[in-house]
Every structure is written in C-alpha cells, then in structure tokens.
C-alpha positions as CSV (number, residue, x, y, z in Angstrom):
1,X,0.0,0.0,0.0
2,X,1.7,3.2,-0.7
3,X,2.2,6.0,1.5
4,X,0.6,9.1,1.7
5,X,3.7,11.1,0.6
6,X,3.9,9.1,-2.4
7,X,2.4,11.8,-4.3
8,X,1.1,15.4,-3.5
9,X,-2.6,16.2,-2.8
10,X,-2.8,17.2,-6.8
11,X,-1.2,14.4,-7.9
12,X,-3.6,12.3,-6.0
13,X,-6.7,13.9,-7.4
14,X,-5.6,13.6,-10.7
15,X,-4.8,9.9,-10.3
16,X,-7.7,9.5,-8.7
17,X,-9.9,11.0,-11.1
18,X,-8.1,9.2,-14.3
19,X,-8.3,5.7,-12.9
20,X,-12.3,6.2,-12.2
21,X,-12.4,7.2,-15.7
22,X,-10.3,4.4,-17.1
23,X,-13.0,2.3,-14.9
24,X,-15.8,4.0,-16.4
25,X,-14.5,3.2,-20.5
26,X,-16.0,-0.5,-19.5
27,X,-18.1,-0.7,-16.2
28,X,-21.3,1.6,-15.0
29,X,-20.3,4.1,-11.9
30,X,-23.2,2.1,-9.6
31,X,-20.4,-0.8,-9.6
32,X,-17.6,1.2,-8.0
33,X,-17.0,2.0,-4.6
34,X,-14.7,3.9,-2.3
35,X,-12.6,1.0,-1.4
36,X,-12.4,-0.1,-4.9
37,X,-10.8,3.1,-5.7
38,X,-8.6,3.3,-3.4
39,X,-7.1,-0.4,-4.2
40,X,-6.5,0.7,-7.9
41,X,-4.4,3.5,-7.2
42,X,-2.5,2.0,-3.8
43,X,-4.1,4.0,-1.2
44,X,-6.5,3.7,1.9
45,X,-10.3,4.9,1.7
46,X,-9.4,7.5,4.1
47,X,-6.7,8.7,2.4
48,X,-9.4,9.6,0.0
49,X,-11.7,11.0,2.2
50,X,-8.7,13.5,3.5
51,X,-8.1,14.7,-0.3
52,X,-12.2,15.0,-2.0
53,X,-13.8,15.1,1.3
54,X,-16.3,11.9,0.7
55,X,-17.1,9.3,-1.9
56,X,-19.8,11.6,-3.3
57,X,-17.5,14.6,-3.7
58,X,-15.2,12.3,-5.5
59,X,-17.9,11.6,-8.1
60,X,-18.5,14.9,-8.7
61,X,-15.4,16.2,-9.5
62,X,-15.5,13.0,-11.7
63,X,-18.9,14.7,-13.5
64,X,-17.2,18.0,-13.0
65,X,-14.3,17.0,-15.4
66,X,-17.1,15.5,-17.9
67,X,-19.1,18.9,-17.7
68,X,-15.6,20.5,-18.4
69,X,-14.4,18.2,-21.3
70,X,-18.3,19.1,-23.0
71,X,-17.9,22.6,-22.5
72,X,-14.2,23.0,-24.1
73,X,-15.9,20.9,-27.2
74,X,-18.2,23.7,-27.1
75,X,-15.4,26.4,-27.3
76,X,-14.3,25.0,-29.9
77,X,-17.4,24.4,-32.4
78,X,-17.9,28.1,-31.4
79,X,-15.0,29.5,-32.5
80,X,-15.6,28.0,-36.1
81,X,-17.9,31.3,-36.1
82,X,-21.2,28.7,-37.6
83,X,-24.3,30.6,-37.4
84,X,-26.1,30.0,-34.0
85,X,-28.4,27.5,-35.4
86,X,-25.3,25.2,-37.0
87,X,-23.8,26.1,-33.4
88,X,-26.5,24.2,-31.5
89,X,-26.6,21.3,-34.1
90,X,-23.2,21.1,-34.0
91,X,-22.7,20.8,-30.5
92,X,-25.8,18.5,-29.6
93,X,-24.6,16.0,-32.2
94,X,-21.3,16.3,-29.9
95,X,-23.6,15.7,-27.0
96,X,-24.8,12.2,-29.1
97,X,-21.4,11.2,-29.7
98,X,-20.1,11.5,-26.4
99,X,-22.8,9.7,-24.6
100,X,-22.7,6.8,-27.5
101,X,-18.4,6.8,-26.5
102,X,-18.5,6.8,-22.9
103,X,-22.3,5.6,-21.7
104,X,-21.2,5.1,-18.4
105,X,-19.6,8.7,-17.9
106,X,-22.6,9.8,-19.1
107,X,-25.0,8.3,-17.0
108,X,-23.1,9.2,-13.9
109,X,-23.6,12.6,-14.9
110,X,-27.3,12.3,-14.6
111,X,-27.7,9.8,-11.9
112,X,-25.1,11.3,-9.2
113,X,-27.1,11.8,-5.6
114,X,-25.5,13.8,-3.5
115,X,-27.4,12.2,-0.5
116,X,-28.2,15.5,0.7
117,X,-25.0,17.0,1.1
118,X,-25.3,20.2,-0.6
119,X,-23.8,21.4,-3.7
120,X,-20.2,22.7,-3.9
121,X,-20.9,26.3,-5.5
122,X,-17.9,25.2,-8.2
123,X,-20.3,22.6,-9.4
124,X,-23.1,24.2,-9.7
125,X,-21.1,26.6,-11.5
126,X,-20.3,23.9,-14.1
127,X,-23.8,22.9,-14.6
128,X,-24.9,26.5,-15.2
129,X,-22.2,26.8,-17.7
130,X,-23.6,24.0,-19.8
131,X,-26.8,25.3,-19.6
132,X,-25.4,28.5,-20.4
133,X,-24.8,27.1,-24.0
134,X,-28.1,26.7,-25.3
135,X,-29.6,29.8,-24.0
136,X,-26.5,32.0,-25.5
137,X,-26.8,30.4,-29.1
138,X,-30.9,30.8,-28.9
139,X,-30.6,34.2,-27.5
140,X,-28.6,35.0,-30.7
141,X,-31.2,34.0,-33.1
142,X,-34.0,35.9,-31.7
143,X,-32.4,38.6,-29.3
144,X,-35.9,40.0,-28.8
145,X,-36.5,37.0,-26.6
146,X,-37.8,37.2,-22.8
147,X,-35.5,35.3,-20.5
148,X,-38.3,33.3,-19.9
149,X,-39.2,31.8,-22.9
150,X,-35.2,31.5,-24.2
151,X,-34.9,29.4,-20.7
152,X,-37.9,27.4,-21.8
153,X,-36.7,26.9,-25.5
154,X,-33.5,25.9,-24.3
155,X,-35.3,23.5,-22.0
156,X,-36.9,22.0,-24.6
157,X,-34.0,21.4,-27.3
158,X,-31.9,19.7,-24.5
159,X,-35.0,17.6,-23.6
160,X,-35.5,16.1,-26.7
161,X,-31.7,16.0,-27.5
162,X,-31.2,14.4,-24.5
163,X,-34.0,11.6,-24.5
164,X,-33.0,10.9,-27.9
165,X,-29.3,10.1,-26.7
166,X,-30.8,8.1,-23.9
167,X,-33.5,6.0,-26.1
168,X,-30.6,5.3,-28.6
169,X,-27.7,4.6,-25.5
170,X,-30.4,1.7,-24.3
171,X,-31.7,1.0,-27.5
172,X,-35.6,1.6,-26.9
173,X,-37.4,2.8,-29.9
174,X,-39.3,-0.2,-30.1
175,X,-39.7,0.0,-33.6
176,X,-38.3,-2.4,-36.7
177,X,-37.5,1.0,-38.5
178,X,-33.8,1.6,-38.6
179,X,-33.6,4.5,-36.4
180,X,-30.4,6.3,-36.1
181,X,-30.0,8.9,-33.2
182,X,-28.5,11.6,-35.0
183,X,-30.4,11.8,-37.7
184,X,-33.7,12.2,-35.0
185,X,-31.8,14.5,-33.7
186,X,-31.4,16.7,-36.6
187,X,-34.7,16.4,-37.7
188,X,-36.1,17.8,-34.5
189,X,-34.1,20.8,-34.6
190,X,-34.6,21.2,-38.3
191,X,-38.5,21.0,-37.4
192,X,-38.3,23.1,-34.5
193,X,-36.2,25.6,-35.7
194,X,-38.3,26.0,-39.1
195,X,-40.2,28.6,-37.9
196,X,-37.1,31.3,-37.0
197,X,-36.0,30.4,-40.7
C-alpha cells in the first residue's frame, strides 16, 4: 500500500480521477466504490476522504471533469464562427457522440445523488455553464426573446436531444425501423427551428 507522501494532494486527485475514468471506458459508476478506488491507485479509503472530502464529492469532480471536457468541445465548435443554429446542431450531435463513446460517464452525470449534502458552489457553477450554452446560441437567433421563454426553448432542445441520446444509449425505440440517433436528432431541430427560418 503506498504511503501518503507518495504523491502530492494534486497528484492524487488527478490519479484519482483518471483511474475512475479508465474504470468507467467499461463498467457503469453504480459498480464502483470507495474501497475499490482506493485499491487501484494504492491507497487507503481515508486517504481519499482526507483529499475529495467523501465518496460523493469524489464523483462529482468525476462529472465535474465530464461537464468541463463538453464545454471546451463547445469552445471549440464556437470558434468556427457557424451561425447560432449550425452552433446548436453542431454541439448537440457532440452531445450524441459522447454519450454513444463513454455511456457510463454519461450516465453518472445524470444519476449522481449527493445524498443531501449540498452542492459545492464550483459545481453548480459547471452545470450553469452547460446550460449557459443553449440559452446563449438561442438568444442570438432571436435577441428580442424574454429570459423566460429563451430558458424554456433551451429547455426543450436539451430535452428532446437528451431523450434521444438516452433512447438510442439503451436501444428503446421499439420500432423495426432503422432509427439512427443523430439523424432524430437533426430532424427535430430542423423541425423546431423552421419557424425562426
């Protein structure tokens, strides 16, 4: 078992966070545990405890580095200055492939419980600044908008692009058509968007 001076307090975290990921290329998050972390990298669960805080925490800066790996993809398809619309197509078909790559990362972004500890304020910040995407690219198309109703359209593009991902990730269309996620995807935002065209 190594010792706790075996790396620094960074150097743990990011260990930590990299073998969980590793874990996550193959096996669902509900399968891991605190002990089982701390036997791949070489330390004690406490040791763990003393660095993220608790085996929630831990999980959420696990999400927070998904939420931060979605939004620098988003950086990037914005700086290739598409219109808004192309923006939002662009970066939910991002959205599709990422959760079709790594299902389980995925899912444990969506199904972490904090178990009623509250919410760090840095991850909250995260999750604002995905939402943040939508509304900013709608805004832009119709900058007359309320804040109400560009929260609500937002909503509902994330919604559908979201259930989509999901259906296709646990294949339930029910249907004998050949039904490829992306190209739902695409036609709902060519259908819902119609009308700002």
């Amino acid at each position: 078992m190594a010792r706790r001076n075996d790396h620094t307090r960074e150097e743990l975290f990011a260990l930590t966070l990299e073998k969980v990921n590793d874990f996550l290329e193959t096996r669902p998050y509900h399968s891991l545990s605190l002990r089982k972390i701390a036997t791949m990298i070489g330390y004690v669960p406490s040791t763990l405890i003393n660095v993220f805080g608790s085996y929630n925490l831990l999980l959420l800066e696990v999400v927070g580095k998904t939420l931060d790996e979605l939004y620098q993809k988003y950086e990037e398809i914005e700086a290739q200055n598409l219109t808004p619309r192309q923006t939002l197509e662009a970066f939910s078909l991002y959205y599709y492939d990422f959760a079709i790559a790594q299902p389980h990362r995925w899912q444990l972004v969506f199904e972490h419980n904090m178990h009623g500890d509250p919410l760090p304020l840095h991850a909250g910040e995260r999750i604002y600044r995905i939402t943040q995407i939508l509304e900013k690219q709608i805004l832009a198309m119709e900058p007359t908008q309320n804040t109400q109703k560009v929260i609500m359209t937002s909503r509902v593009i994330w919604g559908a692009v979201h259930g989509i991902t999901e259906l296709s990730i646990g294949e339930q269309f029910y249907t004998q058509s050949d039904l490829e996620g992306k190209a739902l995807i695409k036609n709902f935002l060519d259908n819902y968007f119609s009308a700002y065209e």
